[in-house]
N, C-alpha and C positions, 0 to 999 in steps of 0.2 A: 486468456492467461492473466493473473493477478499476481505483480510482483511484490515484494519485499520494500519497508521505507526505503526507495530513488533507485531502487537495484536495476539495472540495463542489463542486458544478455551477455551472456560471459565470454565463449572462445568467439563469437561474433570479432572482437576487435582484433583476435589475431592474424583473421581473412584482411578487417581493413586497413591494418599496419600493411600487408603487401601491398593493397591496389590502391595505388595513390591516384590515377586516371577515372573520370566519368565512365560510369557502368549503367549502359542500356540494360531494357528489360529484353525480356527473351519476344519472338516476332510472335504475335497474335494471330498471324493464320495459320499458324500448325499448332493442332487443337489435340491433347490426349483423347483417346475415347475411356479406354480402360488401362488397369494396369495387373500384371500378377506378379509378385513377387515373393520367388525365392531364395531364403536367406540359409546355412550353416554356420551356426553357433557356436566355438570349440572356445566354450566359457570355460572349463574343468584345463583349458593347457596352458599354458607360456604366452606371455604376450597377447592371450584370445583373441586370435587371429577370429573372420567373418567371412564371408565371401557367399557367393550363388548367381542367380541372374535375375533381369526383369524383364518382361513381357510387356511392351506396351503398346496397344492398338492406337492409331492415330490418321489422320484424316489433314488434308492441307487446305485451306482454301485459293491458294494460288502452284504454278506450277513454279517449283523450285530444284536442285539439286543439293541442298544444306539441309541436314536437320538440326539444329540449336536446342540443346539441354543441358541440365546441371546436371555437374558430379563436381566435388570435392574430395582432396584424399583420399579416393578408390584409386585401385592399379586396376588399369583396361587396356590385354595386352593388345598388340597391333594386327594381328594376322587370328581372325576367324571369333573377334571377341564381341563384331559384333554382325548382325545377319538383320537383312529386310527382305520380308513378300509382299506379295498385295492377297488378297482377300480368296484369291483362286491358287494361293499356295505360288506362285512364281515369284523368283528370287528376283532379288532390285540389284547391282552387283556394288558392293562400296569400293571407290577408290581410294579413299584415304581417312586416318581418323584423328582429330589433332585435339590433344586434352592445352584450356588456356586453364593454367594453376592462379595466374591472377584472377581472372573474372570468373570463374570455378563454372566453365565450358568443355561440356562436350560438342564436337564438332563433327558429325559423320558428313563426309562430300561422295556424292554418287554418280557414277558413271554416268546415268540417264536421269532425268527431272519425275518428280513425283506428277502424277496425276490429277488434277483438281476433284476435288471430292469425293477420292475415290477411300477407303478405307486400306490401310498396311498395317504389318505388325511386325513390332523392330523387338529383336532380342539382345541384352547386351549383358557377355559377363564380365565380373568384376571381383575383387578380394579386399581389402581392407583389415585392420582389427579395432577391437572398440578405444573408444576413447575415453580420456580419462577427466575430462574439464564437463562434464552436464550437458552437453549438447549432441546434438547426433544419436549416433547408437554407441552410446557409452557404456561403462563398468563402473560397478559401486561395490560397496562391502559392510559387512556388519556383524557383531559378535554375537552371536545366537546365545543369550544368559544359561539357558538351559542344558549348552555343551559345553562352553565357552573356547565354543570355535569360529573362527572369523568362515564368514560366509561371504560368496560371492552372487551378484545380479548383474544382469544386462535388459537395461531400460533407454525409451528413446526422449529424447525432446527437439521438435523439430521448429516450434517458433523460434523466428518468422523465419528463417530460412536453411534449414539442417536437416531436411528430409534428404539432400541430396549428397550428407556424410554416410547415409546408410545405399542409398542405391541411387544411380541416374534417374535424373524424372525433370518433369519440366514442373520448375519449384517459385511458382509465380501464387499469389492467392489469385487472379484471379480465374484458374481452372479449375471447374468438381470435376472431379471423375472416381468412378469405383475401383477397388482396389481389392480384390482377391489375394491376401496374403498365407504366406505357406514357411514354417518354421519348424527346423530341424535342430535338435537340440540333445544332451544324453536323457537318458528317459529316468533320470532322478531328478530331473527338471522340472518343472511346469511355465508352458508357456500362451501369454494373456495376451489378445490385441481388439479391435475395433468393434467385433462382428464375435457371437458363440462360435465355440469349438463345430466343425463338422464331421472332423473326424481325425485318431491316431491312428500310426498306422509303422511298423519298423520301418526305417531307413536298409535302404536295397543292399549299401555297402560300406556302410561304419555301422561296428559294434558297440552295443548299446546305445546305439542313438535311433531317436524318434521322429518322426514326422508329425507336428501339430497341425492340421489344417482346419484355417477358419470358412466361415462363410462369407460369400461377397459381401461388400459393401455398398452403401448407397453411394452416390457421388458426392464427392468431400474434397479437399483442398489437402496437399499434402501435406501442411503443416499440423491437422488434425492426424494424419495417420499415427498411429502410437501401438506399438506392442513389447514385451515383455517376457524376461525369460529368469526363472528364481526358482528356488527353493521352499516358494510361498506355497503348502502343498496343501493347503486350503484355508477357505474364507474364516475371519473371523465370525461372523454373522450375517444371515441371508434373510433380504425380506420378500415375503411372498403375498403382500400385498396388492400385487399388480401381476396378473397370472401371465398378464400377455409380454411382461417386463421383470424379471429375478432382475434383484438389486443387492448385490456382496459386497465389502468390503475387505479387502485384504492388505495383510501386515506381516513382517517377521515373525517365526512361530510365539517367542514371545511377549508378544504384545498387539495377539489376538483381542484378549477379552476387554483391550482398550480402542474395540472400533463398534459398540454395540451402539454407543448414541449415534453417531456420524452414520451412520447404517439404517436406524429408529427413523430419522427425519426425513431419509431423501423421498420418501412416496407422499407424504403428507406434501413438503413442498414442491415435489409436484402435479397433486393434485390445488394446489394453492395456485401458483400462475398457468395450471392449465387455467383455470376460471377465471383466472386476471389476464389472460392475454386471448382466452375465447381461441386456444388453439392445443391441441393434441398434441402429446406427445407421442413418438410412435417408432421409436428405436425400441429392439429386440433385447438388448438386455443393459446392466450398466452394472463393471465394477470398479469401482472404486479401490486406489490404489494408496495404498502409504509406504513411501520411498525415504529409509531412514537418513541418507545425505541430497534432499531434492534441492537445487538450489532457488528456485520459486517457492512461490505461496503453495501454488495450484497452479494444474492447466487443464483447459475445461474437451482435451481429448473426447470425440462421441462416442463412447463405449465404454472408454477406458479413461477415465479421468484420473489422472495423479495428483499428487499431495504429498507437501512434507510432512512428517510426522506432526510436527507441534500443529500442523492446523486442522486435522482429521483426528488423533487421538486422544480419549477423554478418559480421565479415573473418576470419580465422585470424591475417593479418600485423598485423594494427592494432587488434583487440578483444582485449578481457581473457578468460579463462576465468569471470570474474566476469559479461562480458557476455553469453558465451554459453547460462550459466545462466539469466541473464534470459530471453533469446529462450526456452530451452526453458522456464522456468517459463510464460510469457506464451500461451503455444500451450497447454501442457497445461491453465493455468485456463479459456482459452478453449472447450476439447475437454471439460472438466466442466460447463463451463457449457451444453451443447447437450443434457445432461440435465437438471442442476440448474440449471436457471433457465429455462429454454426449453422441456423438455418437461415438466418441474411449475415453476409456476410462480409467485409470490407475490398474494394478494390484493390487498394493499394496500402501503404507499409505507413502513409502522413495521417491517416485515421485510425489506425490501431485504438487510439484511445477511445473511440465511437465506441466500439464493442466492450470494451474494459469498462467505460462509464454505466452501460446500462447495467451492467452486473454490480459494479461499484453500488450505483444509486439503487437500483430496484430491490436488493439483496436485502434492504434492511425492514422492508415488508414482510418477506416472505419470512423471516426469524422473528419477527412482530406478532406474528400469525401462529407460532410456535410457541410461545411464551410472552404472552402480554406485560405476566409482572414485572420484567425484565424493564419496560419500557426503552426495549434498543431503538426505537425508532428514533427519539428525539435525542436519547446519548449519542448515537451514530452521527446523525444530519450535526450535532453542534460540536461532536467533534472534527468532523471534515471540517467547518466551518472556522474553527479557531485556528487548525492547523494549516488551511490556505490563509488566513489572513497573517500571519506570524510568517512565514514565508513570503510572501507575495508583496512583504513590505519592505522590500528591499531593492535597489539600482540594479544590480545584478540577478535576475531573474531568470525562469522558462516561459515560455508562450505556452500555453495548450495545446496546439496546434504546431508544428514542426516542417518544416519543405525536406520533403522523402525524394529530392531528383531523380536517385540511383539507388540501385545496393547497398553503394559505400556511406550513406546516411542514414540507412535505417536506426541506426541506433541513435539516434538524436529525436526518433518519435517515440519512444517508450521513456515514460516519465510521470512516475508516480505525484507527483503535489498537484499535475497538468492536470489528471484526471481528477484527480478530488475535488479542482478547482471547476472544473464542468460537472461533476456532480452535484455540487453546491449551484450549481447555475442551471442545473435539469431541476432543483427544489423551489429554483426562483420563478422557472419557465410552469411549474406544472401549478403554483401557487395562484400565479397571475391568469394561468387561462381555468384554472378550477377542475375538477378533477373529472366531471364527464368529458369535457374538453380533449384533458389530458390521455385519458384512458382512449376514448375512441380514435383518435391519432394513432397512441403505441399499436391496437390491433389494425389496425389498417395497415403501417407501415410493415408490422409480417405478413399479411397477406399480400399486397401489392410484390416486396421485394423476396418472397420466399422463394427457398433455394437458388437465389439470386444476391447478387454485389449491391449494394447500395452508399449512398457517400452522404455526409451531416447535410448538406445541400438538401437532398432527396424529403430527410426528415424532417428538415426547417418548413420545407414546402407541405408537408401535410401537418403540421402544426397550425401554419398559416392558413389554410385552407378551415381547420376546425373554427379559430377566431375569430374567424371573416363571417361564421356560422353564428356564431353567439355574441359576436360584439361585445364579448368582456373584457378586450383587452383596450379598444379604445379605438377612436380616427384614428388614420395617420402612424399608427406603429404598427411595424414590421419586425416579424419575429427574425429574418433574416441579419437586420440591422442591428438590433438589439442583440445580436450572440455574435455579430462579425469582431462590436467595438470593445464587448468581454473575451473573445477568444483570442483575437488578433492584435492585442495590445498586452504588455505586463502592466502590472501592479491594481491597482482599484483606489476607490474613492474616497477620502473624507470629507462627508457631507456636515457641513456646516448650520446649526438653527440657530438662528436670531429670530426672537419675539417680541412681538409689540401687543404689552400686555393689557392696554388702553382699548385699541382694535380688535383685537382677539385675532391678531395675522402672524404670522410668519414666513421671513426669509430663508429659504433653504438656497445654498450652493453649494459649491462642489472645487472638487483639486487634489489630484494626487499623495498619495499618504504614502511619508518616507519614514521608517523608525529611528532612523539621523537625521536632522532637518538639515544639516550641513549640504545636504543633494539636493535642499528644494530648490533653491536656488541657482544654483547649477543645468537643472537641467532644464533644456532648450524647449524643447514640445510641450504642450499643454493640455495632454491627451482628458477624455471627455467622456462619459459613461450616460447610458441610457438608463437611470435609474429608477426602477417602481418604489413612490414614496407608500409609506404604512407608518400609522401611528396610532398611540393609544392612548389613555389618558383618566383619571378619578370618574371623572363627568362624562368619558365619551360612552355614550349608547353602545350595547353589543359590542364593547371593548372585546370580547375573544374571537370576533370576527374581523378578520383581516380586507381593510378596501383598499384596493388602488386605483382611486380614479384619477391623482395626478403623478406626473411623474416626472425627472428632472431629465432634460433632454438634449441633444446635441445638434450640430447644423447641421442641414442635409444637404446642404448646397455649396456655397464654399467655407474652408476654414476659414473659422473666428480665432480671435487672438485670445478671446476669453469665453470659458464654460456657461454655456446658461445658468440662469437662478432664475428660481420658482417663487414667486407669493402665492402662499396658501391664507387666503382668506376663510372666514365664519370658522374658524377655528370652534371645536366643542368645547375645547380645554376653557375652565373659566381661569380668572388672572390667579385665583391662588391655587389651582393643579398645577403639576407637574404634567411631561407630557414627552412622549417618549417614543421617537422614530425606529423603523427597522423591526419591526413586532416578529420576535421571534428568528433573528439572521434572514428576512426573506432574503434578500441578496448578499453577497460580499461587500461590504463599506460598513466602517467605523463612521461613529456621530459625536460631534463635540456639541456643546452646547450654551446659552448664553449665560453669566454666572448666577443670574438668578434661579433660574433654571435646576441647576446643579446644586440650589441649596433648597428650592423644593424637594426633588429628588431624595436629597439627603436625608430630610426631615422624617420622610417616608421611612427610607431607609433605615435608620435609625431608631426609631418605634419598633419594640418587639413584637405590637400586639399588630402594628398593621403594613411592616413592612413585605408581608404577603399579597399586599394588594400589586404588589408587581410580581409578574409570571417569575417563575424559576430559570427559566431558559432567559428572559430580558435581564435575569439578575444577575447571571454568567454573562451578559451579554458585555453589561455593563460593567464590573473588576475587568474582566478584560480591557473595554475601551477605555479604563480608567486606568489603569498598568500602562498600557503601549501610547497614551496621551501625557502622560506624566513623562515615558522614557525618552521619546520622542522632542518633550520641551513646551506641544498644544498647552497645557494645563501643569501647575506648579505642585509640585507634589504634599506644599500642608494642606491643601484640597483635597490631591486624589486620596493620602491615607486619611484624611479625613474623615470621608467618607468610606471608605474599607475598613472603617473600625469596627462599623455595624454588622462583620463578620462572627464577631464573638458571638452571637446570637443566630449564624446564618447556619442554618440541618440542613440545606441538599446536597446531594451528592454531585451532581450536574456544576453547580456554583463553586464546588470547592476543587473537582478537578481544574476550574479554569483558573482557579486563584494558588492551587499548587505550580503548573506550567508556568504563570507568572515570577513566581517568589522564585523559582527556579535559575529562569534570570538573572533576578540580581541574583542569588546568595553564586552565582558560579564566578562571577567580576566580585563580590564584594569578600567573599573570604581569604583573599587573599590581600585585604587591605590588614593595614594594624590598627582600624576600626571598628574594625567586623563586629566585635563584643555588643558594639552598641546596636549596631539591625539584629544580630540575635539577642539580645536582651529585650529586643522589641515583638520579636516573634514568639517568644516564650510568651510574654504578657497577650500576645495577641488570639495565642492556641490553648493556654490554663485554661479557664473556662471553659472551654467546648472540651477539652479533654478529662474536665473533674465530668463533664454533664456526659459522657458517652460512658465512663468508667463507672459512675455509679450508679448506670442503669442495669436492670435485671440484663448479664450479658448472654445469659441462653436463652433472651427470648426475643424475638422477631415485633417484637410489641413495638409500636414507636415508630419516628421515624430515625432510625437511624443508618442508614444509607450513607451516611458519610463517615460512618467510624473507621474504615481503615483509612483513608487519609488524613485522618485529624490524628491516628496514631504515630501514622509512618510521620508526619512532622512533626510530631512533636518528638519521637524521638530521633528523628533526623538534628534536632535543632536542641537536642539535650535535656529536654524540660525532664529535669530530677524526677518526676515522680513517673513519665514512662520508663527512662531509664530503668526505672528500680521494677518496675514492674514487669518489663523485659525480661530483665534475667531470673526473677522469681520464677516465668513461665516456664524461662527455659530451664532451671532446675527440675523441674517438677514432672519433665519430659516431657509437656505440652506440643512442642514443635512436632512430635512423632505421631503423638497418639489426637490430635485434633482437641477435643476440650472442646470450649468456645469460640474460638477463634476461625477466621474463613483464611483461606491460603495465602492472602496476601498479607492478611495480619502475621500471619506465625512466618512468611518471610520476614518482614522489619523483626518482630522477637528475633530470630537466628542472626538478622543482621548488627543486631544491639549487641546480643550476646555476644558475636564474636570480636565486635569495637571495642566491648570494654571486659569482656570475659577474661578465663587464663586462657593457655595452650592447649590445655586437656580439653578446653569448651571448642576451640575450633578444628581440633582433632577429631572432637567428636562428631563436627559438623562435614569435616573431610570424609570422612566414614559412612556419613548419611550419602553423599554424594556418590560415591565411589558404589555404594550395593544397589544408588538407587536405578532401576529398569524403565523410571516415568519420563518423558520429554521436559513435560513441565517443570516437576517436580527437580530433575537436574538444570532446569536453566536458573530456577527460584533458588536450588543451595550454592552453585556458583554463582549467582549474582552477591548472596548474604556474606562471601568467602571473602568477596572483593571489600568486602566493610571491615577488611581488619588493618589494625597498626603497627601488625608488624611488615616489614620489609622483606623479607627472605618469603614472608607468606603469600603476600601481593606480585611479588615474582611466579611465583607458584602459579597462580591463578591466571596471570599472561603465558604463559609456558601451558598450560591445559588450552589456555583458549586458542589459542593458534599452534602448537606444536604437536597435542593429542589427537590422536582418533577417536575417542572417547566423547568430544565435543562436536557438536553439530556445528553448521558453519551459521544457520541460521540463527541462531543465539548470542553468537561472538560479538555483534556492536551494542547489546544489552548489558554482557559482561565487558565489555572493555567501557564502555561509558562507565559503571559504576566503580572501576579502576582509578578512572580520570577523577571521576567525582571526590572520590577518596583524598581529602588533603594529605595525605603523604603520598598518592598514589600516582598524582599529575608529573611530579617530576622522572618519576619511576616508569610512565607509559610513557613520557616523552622522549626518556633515555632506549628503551627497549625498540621504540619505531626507529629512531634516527639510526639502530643497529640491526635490525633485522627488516628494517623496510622493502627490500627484494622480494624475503621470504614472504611477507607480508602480501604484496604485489602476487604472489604466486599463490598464493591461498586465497585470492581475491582472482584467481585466472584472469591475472592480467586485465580486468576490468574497472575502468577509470574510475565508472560512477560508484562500484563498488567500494575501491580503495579510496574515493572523499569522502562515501558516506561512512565510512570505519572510521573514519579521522575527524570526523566533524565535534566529535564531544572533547578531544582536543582544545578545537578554536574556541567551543562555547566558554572553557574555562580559560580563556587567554585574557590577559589582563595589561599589560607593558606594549611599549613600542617595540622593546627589544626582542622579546618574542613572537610579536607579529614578523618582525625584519626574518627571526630567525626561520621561522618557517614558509614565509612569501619565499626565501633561496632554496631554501632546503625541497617543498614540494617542487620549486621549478625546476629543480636540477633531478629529484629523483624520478618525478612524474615525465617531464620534457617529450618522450618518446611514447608518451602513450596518449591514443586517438580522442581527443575532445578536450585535453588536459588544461589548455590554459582557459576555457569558459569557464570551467567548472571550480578550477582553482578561485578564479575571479571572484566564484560568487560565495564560494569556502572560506578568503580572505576578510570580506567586506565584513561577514558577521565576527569576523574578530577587529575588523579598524572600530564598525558600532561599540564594543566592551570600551574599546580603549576612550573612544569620544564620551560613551557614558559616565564613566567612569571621571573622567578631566572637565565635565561642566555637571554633573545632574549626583555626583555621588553626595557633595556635600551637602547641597540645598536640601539631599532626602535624608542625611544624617541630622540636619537642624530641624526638619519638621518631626522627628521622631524626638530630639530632645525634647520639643515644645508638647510632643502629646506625652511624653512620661512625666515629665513636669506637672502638666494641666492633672494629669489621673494623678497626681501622687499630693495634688493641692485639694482634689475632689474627695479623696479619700480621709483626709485631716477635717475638711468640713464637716462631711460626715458623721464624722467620731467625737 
């Protein structure tokens, strides 16, 4: 399962609000064999009441009188609800059956002790009705456009542990067992789970209701069990591809004909890592589900995979290329995940991320493999890359890695930055051993652990095993080591070069990188990273070939008080190259450098004709490490924009995403100064140029590089420059936003959003309009994002009141729309007022999930600027958050990115408003020379 930016499991925190006490796992020598379960669906009544029984075969290996399994929220009445035989039909007789509502325990005790190895089968009924928080066997709803009648679903989600909201079962990952399911439902229903239909059949005694029954299942873990009961009364599109495997997609009736790509791809990928992983796939069918309120991304169910709309449905006329990247990433982590998580599988609830990362990292192959032009492979890896480092640079942080004791901490190992942060550390691990290396490791370790648990240990170990083979990782390093001091420590390194230009040497060391340096000092530890150095350079040989033959490294014996440094002697670089560490993010670490250095560099940089001789991806690499070295205090900012001027001339799209996140930054602290005029007056000079040079090119034709034009749009008329303005709304008169034109989806959001900042009434009316008929995911998240752009007051109310108080809005779009709320200078005061009054509500549209309700409030902090509003909301979430599970970590680390605005803001705003005089000045004396 791949969650949402930081999203943790939703009613999960309700269970650990009750059980404040240490929660064993259930005992390991009573083993499920099988399970059948039957379920009654009365979705069409009141309340949708549920109920039926389970069947489940099971075997002890020691003699006991207890049997220990999960239930939750079922009612299991006391006398005759639940029955044991053994194998020859004779009854076991039970004494007594005691439900624990804390530790969500069934507890049958039996007169006489179980058998050793003998086989029984326990029947147990139960009733319940669906729920309404996404977990379990829930109920959803949705407005079928075509009747415009609210329709009802019942769909399950049992990560990591909610199979046992639907039926008793021992709810541990680590049992397979098969599962024979059987669902009774009215027969205007259709109902989907694991395994093909076997057969319908009437139910014996309710009218109009059906019996779906499926075929067994192979052995699988209850959290995979997944079935479904809707209105869904057939696929959008079926590919028959794979005769031995139908592949469907299905969606509310309408918005069928928007599952045709997500449909298109799943046979090709996987026919793609059948060949990359040298293993079969060999399940019986697979449909694909779009669940219009899913609160995940995806979950990678065997048979039955679901998905939120926005990440399975695609238009051509009304999604972005940005969306349809999604869909295929969304299918391809789903299509890794039927290996890496499904057919090995994890132990326990503290590796979750194991499974998640291989999908995460391997996913962007298999979409690479589908569309090259796209080049997602190296947009994907560099955006993991920027957004663990911007995170990960902070006192308050996640570890990767999480201690799962119990139960009651499962939710503190699901954590989206963790993984992305091991992803980026799976591109560092697969870079350094090379890629037969790499490759013949991943198939080994499905073979080895198939249809078996395995733990990161297991796979370190056959990593190492490969490099011990080819000796390209080096003496004396250990891939164990190397992934213990990245996993099990926060934050990462900034590696320091100092050159000795005479020698042709270099000092490289190392020391934690804080984006306040206010913490460097403060903190006590001196943590230490194994890092693979890589450099490049004018002069160096096969610059596009990546060596690591040295690497910066740590004690292995006892703690040092200080990090090793490296001399890199015979340096290729001669004294007047530039020369440039980190080739391409192989690892996590920022690089500063000595100022000569940085004025080669520059020089480079700065040349239009030859600042191409540094890669694309080292160009992004660098505005970044020149942004967060500047914010930070490393380096003086009439340096870093110094050297970022040479943007005016910079076309990729890779380098201008990372120099948009940047400016981001500041303009969220600096607009609320009564300076501001002067960094936007700097930005407009800085975006003219690249915005006369994208506009007067031929804009219907694909000629060129211009890959970067909707972001040099979107800021420039983010930041006002007159001539998008104007050009903005010219489009939007013209009806352009509707009918397409020239423009790709993201361009004709910023139009809608210009039009309706500087438009009349009648233009956001009109835009309200669009919104309101429109039937597309996308397309509704893009016209309320553009809605949130306006200046009026009463308007931007509006669009908070949709995004959290309508059913009309997905839940998964709401922190896109409330960001650009925030963002909104009239808008910050206006979301700020709206949370501190509806915050409950808020909390409850957020199902009571911590991580949920920081991550809605984080665009908040990013614009928080004052002490007095840090004060105000350090009380405000401790008081409204206080009661909810994890709340003061997470606050801690919600807080810190607003004390950074404030420290930015009170040492580094001015010295960057003086170096922006000095370069309007210099260009405005260059300009007179000139003339």
């Amino acid at each position: 399962m791949h969650l949402s930016y930081l999203t943790i499991l939703t009613a999960l925190f309700f269970h650990l609000e009750a059980n404040k006490t240490a929660v064993g796992r259930l005992p390991k020598w009573l083993v499920p064999l099988s399970y059948r379960v039957d379920i009654v669906t009365r979705i069409n009544q009141p309340y949708q009441p549920f109920g039926g029984t389970v069947v489940i075969d099971l075997r002890s290996e020691r003699s006991t009188k207890r049997i220990v399994l999960n239930a939750h929220d079922l009612a299991i009445g006391k006398r005759r609800a639940v029955t044991l035989s053994d194998k020859n039909g004779n009854s076991v007789p039970v004494s007594s059956i005691q439900m624990d509502i804390k530790l969500s325990r069934l507890t049958v005790s039996l007169k006489r002790p179980l058998k050793v190895n003998v086989t029984y089968s326990m029947r147990v009924a139960f009733t319940s009705v669906l729920r309404n928080d996404n977990t379990g066997f829930y109920s959803s709803n949705y407005v079928d456009h075509n009747t415009t009648l609210t329709q009802w679903l019942a769909a399950t989600q049992f990560e990591p542990n909610h199979a046992r909201e639907a039926f008793p079962c021992f709810d541990d990952p680590i049992f397979r067992t098969p599962f024979k399911i059987n669902l009774a439902h009215p027969y205007l229903y259709r109902a989907l789970s694991n395994m093909p239909v076997q057969r319908t059949i009437r139910h014996a005694s309710l009218k109009d209701y059906v019996w779906t029954q499926f075929v067994e299942s192979h052995p699988m873990q209850t959290y995979l069990v997944a079935f479904m009961i809707s209105k869904f009364d057939r696929p959008g599109f079926t590919s028959s591809e794979r005769s031995d495997c139908p592949i469907s997609t299905w969606a509310r009736p309408d918005a069928l004909s928007q599952t045709e790509f997500a449909n298109m791809v799943v046979a090709p990928l996987l026919s793609f890592y059948e060949d990359l992983f040298n293993s079969t796939y060999r399940q019986k069918k697979i449909d694909l589900v779009a669940l219009p309120d899913f609160t995940f991304k995806s979950k990678e169910n065997w048979g039955l995979p679901a998905f939120a709309e926005e990440s399975l449905l695609y238009d051509s006329q009304r999604s972005s290329i940005d969306d349809q990247q999604g869909v295929a990433r969304a299918v391809a982590m789903m299509v890794v995940n039927q290996w890496f998580g499904n057919l090995v599988s994890v132990a326990w609830w503290h590796e979750i991320w194991l499974k998640n990362v291989f999908a995460l990292y391997l996913s962007r192959f298999g979409v690479h493999s589908l569309r090259p032009e796209w080049d997602y492979q190296e947009r994907h890896a560099l955006q993991l890359y920027l957004s663990v480092l911007d995170y990960d640079a902070h006192v308050n942080t996640d570890l990767v890695t999480a201690s799962v004791p119990d139960e009651s901490h499962i939710w503190a190992a699901y954590n989206e930055i963790g993984e992305r942060k091991a992803a980026v550390l799976f591109e560092m691990l697969h870079r350094v051993m090379g890629e037969e290396a790499w490759l013949t490791a991943l198939r080994r370790y499905l073979v080895v652990y198939a249809n078996r648990t395995a733990t990161s240990s297991d796979f370190w170990d056959l990593l190492q095993l490969q490099v011990d083979r080819n000796g390209r990782l080096g003496k004396g390093l250990n891939i164990t080591r190397i992934m213990k001091c990245w996993l099990g420590q926060p934050g990462y390194p900034l590696v320091t070069v100092t050159r000795n230009y005479d020698h042709r040497t270099a000092i490289v060391s190392q020391q934690r990188f804080f984006i306040t340096p206010q913490f460097r000092n403060r903190w006590a530890r001196n943590p230490c990273w194994w890092v693979p150095l890589s450099y490049t350079c004018p002069s160096c040989q096969h610059s596009e070939i990546i060596s690591f033959s040295r690497w910066l490294t740590c004690p292995t014996s006892k703690p040092s008080s200080k990090s090793n440094t490296v001399l890199l002697e015979k340096l290729e670089a001669e004294p007047t190259d530039w020369i440039l560490f980190n080739v391409q993010h192989t690892a996590p670490f920022r690089v500063n450098y000595d100022l000569r250095n940085w004025q080669l560099l520059n020089k480079t940089l700065a040349d239009p004709n030859k600042f191409r001789l540094i890669h694309r991806v080292n160009r992004a690499q660098l505005v970044d490490d020149l942004f967060s070295l500047a914010w930070s205090g490393d380096i003086e900012y009439d340096m870093a924009l110094g050297i970022l001027g040479y943007l005016e001339h910079e076309d990729e799209f890779v380098v201008w995403v990372a120099t948009e996140i940047s400016f981001e930054r500041i303009n969220n602290v600096a607009k609320s100064n009564p300076n501001y005029l002067i960094f936007k007056t700097y930005m407009r000079l800085l975006l003219e140029r690249q915005f006369k040079r994208v506009i007067s090119s031929d804009l219907t034709s694909s000629s060129g590089n211009m890959t970067h034009r909707p972001v040099i749009i979107r800021l420039a008329c983010e930041y006002e420059l007159p001539a998008c303005v104007s050009l903005a709304r010219r489009e939007f008169m013209k009806g352009t936003p509707e009918k397409g034109g020239w423009m790709t989806i993201r361009e004709r959001e910023t139009v809608v959003c210009t039009a309706v900042k500087f438009g009349t009434e009648g233009d956001r009316d009109m835009v309200e309009s669009m919104y309101k008929r429109s039937n597309f995911a996308a397309e509704k998240e893009s016209l309320l994002t553009a809605l949130a752009c306006s200046r009026n007051v009463f308007a931007l109310q509006r669009v908070l009141i949709w995004t959290f108080e309508s059913s009309g809005v997905r839940k998964q779009n709401a922190r896109r729309t409330f960001k650009a709320v925030v963002s909104n200078s009239m808008g910050y005061r206006l979301a700020k007022k709206y949370v501190s009054v509806n915050m409950q509500n808020i909390r409850n549209y957020c199902s009571n999930s911590t991580d949920k309700v920081v991550n809605l409030m984080t665009p908040l902090i990013e614009c928080l600027s004052t002490p007095k509003e840090l004060l105000y909301f350090s009380k405000f979430f401790k008081e409204i958050l206080r009661d909810m599970n994890g709340s003061e970590r997470l606050i801690k680390i919600l807080l810190e990115r607003g004390n950074d605005n404030i420290h930015w803001q009170r040492t580094k705003f001015r010295p960057m408003l003086q170096a922006i005089r000095d370069i309007i000045l210099w260009r405005s004396r260059a300009k007179r020379i000139l003339k």
